[in-house]
N, C-alpha and C positions, 0 to 999 in steps of 0.2 A: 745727655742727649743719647749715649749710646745704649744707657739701661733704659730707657724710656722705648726703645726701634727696638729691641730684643725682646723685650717682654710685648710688647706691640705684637711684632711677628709669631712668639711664641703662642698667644691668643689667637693668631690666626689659625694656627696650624693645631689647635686643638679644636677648635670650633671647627676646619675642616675638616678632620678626625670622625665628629660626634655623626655628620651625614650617613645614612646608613640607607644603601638600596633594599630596593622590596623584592620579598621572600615571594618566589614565584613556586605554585604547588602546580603537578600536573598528575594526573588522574593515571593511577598504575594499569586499568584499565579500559578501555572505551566502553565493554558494556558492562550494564550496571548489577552488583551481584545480587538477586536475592535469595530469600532464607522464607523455606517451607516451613509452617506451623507442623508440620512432622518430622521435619529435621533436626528443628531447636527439642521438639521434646524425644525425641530418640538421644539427642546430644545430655539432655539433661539427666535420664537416665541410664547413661550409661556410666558404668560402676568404675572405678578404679582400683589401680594394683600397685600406683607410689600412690601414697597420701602425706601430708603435711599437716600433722593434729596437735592442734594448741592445748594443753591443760591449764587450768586456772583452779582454784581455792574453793571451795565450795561456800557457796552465798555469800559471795564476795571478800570472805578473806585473804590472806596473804598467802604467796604461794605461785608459782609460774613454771609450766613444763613447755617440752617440743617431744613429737615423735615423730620419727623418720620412719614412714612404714614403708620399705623397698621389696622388689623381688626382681631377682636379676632376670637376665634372660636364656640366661645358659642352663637354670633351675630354676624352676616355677613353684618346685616345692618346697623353699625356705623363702622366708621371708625373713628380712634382718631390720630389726627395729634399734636405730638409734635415740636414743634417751636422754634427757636434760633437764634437769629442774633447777629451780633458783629459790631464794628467799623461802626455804624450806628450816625444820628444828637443826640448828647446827647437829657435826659427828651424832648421826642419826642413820638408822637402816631401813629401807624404804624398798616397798614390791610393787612393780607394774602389772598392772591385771587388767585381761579385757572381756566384752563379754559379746557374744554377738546371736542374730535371729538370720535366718533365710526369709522370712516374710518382709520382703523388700517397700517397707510403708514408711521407711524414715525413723521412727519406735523402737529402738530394740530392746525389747521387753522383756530379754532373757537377764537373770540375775544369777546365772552358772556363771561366775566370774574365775579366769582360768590363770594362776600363776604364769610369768612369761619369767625366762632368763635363758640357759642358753642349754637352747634344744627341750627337751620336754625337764630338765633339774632346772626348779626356780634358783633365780642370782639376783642378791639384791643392788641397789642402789645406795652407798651412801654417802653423805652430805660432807662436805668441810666443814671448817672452823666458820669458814660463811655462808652457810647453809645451801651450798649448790655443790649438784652430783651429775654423775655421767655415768652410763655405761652403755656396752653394745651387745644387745640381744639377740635372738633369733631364735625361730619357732618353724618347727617344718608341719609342711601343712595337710591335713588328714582331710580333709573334703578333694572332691575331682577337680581339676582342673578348671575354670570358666566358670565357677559356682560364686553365684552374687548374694553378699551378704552386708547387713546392718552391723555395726563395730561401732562402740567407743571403748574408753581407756579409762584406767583412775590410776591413784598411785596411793599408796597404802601404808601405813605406819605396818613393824612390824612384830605389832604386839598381840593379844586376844583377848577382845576380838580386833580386829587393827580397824585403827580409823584411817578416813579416809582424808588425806593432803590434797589431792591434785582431784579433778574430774574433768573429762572432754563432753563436748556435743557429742551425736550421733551421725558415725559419716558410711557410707557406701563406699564398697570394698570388692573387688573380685581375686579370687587366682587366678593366677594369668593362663592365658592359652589362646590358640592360634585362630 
């Protein structure tokens, strides 16, 4: 009788448990915002000075980067690119290269592709025994200040001619300035 009112009671008090009040939202504002069709595309073209650039394998093979493209604010003329690739040729030496146009169409149709490592001496990347590297870069930057440019990345064996491991999209890019 006693285990039968316990477990009774205990059912009670779980099934009151499960009640659950309702989620009340109330509006952060009373009037309602909107967004100018010249807003959204000023907002869409405007260029940036952190990016977050994915690389992947060329036609789909194997292969996975990240790049960190920072510019502090203290110096607008370096820019420090952190580096990461994965599933790359095991203890293997590997150059990040990027290539970029001012003709701001999305395209970057320039194929000057420019060693990056640290400062204007390329520094490579290489791999472990598990085919993933790291290193931290930085490129100080010869255009002015505010100058909007078309960039992507690839990552490059480094042999000759070096093929190419890793490739990004094409992303829009500024130096910073006030």
């Amino acid at each position: 009788m006693k285990v039968s009112t316990v477990v009774l009671l205990a059912a009670c008090g779980l099934l009151a448990g499960c009640e659950r009040t309702p989620l009340v939202l109330e509006p952060h504002s009373a009037a309602p915002t909107t967004l100018s069709a010249a807003s959204l595309a000023s907002e869409a073209v405007k260029p940036n000075f952190n990016l977050e650039v994915i690389l992947r394998g060329p036609d789909g093979s194997d292969g996975f980067g990240h790049v960190k493209f920072r510019q502090a604010n203290d110096d607008p003329t370096i820019v420090d690119l952190g580096v990461w690739v994965r599933d790359l040729a095991p203890n293997t030496h590997y150059k990040l290269q990027r290539a970029v146009d001012t003709v701001l169409d999305d395209d970057c149709t320039s194929t000057s592709w420019l060693t990056l490592g640290a400062g204007s001496a390329p520094q490579d990347i290489v791999t472990d025994d598990g085919g993933t590297g790291r290193a931290d870069l930085f490129r100080l930057l010869t255009s002015p200040i505010g100058t909007a440019f078309d960039i992507h990345f690839r990552v490059v064996t480094t042999g000759t001619p070096p093929a190419v491991a890793l490739i990004s999209v094409i992303r829009r890019a500024s130096s910073t300035g006030s």
